[in-house]
C-alpha positions in Angstrom: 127.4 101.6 91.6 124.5 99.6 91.4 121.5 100.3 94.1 118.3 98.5 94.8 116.0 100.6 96.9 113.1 99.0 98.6 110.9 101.7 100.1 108.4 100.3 102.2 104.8 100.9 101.9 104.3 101.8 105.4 106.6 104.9 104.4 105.6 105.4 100.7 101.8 105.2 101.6 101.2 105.7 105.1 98.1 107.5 103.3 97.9 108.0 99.9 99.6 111.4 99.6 101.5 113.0 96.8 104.0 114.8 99.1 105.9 111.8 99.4 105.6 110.7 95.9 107.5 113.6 94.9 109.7 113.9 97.7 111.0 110.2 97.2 111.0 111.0 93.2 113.4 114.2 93.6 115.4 111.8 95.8 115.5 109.0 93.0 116.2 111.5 90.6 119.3 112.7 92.1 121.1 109.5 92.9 120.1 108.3 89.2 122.2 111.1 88.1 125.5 109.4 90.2 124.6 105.5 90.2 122.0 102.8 88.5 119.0 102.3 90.3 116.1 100.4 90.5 113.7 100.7 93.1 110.5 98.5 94.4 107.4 99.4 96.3 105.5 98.2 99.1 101.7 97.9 99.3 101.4 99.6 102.7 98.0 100.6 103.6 95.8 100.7 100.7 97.3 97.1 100.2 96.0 96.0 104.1 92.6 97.3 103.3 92.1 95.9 99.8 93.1 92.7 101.0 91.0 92.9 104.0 88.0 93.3 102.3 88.7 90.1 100.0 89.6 87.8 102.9 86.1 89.5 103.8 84.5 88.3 100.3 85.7 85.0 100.2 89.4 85.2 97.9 92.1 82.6 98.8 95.5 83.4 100.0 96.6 83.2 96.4 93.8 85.7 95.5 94.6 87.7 98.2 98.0 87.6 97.4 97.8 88.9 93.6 95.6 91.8 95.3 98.5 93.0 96.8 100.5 92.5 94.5 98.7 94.7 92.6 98.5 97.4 94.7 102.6 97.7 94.8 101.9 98.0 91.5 99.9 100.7 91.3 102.2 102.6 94.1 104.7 101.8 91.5 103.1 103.4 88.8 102.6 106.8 91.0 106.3 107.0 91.9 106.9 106.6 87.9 104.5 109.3 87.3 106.2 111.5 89.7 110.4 110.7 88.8 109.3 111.5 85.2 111.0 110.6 82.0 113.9 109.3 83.1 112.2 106.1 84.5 111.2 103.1 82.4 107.2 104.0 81.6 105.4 101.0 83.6 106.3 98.7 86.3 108.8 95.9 85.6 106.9 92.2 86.1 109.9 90.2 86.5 113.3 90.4 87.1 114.6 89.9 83.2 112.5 93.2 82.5 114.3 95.1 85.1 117.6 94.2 84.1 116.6 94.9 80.7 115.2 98.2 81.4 118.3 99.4 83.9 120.9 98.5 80.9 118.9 101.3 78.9 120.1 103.7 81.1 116.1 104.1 82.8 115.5 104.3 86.4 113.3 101.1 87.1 111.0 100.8 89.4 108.8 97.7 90.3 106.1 96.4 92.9 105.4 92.7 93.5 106.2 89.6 91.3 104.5 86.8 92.0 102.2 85.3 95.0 104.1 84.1 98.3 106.8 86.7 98.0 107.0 90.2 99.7 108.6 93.3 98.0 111.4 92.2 100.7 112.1 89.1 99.2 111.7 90.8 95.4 114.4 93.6 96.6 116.9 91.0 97.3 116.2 88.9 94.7 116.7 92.0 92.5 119.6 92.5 93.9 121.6 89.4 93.2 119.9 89.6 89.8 121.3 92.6 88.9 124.6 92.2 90.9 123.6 95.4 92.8 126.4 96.6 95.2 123.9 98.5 97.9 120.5 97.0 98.8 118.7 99.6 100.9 115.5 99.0 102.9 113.9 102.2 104.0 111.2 101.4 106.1 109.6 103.2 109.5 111.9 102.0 112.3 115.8 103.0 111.8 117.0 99.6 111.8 116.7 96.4 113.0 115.6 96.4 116.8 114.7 93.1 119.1 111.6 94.6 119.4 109.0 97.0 117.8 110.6 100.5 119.4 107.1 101.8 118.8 106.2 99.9 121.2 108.9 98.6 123.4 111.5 101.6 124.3 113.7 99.4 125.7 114.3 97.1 122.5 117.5 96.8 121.6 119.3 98.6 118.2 121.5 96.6 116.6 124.6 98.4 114.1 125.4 95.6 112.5 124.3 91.9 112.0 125.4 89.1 109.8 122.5 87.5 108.2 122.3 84.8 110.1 122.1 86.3 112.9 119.2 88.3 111.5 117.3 84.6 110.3 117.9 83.4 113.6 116.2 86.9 114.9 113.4 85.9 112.3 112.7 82.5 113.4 112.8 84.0 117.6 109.7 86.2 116.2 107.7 83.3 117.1 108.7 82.7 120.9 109.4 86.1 121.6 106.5 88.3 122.3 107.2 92.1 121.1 110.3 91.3 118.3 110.2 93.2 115.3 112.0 92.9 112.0 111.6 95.1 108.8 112.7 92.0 106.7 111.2 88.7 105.9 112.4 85.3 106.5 112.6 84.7 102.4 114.7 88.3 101.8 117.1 87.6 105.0 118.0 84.2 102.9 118.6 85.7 100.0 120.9 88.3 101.4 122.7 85.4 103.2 123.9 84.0 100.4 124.6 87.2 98.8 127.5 89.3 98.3 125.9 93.0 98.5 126.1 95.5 101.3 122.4 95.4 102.8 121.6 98.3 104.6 118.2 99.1 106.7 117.4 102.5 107.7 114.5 104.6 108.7 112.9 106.1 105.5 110.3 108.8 106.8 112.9 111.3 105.7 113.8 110.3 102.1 117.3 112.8 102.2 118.2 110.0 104.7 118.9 107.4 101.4 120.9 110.2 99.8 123.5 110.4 102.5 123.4 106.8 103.1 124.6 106.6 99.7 126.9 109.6 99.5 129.5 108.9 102.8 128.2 105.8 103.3 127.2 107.0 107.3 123.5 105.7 108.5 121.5 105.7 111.4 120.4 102.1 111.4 121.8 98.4 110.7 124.2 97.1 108.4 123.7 93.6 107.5 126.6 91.5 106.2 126.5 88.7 103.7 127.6 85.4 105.4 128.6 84.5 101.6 131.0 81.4 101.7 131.8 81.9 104.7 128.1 80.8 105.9 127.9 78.3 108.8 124.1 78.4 108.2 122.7 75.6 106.1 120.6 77.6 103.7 116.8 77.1 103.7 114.8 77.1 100.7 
């Protein structure tokens, strides 16, 4: 099976810590060993505050953007330096380099790719590049919630949603004070029209990716592929 694994920076780097650098590597490591993967990292912090202090200076969104960009870069390059040989040696750019490097047999792993696109977006686009089977978001929430349940105990888990459903949930954001979604409005697209299984769980514990991925049980959301059966005019 092919698996894309986004692991969010608010998980990889909630501070810069090589604890979970290694812990996510053995975790890489082991799946490697049963399926082709490739995995892409967030910015999390570090990315916040570089890019705080050049909205500070005076860089443009595009500037800004390439910052971060950057800095999922660099995150990228710890994880390699932590799974070892067995992953390609630097970052993959693009999408052609990743394919490239998965059909060696390396375990790729990749930040951002270009301004105006999250790792979100880049995970699913990665994906469908790759005709990956799984795409799994691990991020800091276990699923997809109407709300932030950091903040809002109340908000409302959902098992299972079809991406539209999660688009529509996107575009709500804006009316509804409180909602909270661990995927962008460009990445839910591109899952829409999709035909992996998309799966968002809660990534603090990194043996929660192996399980999801060995019986196939998760504590979190399921999000499936409209695909042709889409009733959703696509957005680009």
């Amino acid at each position: 099976m092919r698996i894309v694994l986004s692991v969010g920076g608010s998980i990889l780097v909630p501070t810069l810590d090589q604890a979970q650098f290694r812990e996510y590597a053995t975790v890489i490591t082991a799946l490697a060993k049963e399926h082709d993967i490739c995995v892409v990292t967030g910015g999390g912090s570090p990315a916040r505050e570089f890019i705080d202090v050049g909205r500070a200076i005076g860089a443009n969104e595009v500037e800004l953007d390439q910052i971060g960009i950057e800095v999922t870069r660099l995150n990228a390059r710890l994880l390699i330096a932590a799974i070892g040989e067995d992953a390609v040696s630097t970052p993959s750019k693009d999408y052609e380099a990743a394919g490239k490097a998965l059909r060696c047999g390396d375990i790729v792993v990749m930040g951002g790719t270009a301004p105006g696109q999250t790792t979100d977006a880049v995970s699913a686009l990665l994906a469908e590049y790759i005709n990956a089977e799984l795409l799994i978001y691990a991020t800091n929430v276990p699923g997809v919630f109407s709300a932030d349940p950091h903040t809002h105990p109340d908000a409302e888990a959902f098992d299972e949603l079809r991406a539209s459903q999660l688009i529509t949930l996107i575009h709500d954001i804006g009316s509804t004070a409180g909602s909270s979604v661990p995927i962008d409005l460009l990445a839910a697209k591109r899952i829409q029209r999709a035909n992996f299984e998309t799966v968002v769980i809660d990534g603090t514990d990194p043996e929660c990716i192996l399980t999801a991925v060995r019986t196939g049980e998760i504590e979190g959301t399921r999000i499936i592929s409209d695909g042709d059966d889409d009733t959703t005019p696509a957005e680009t």
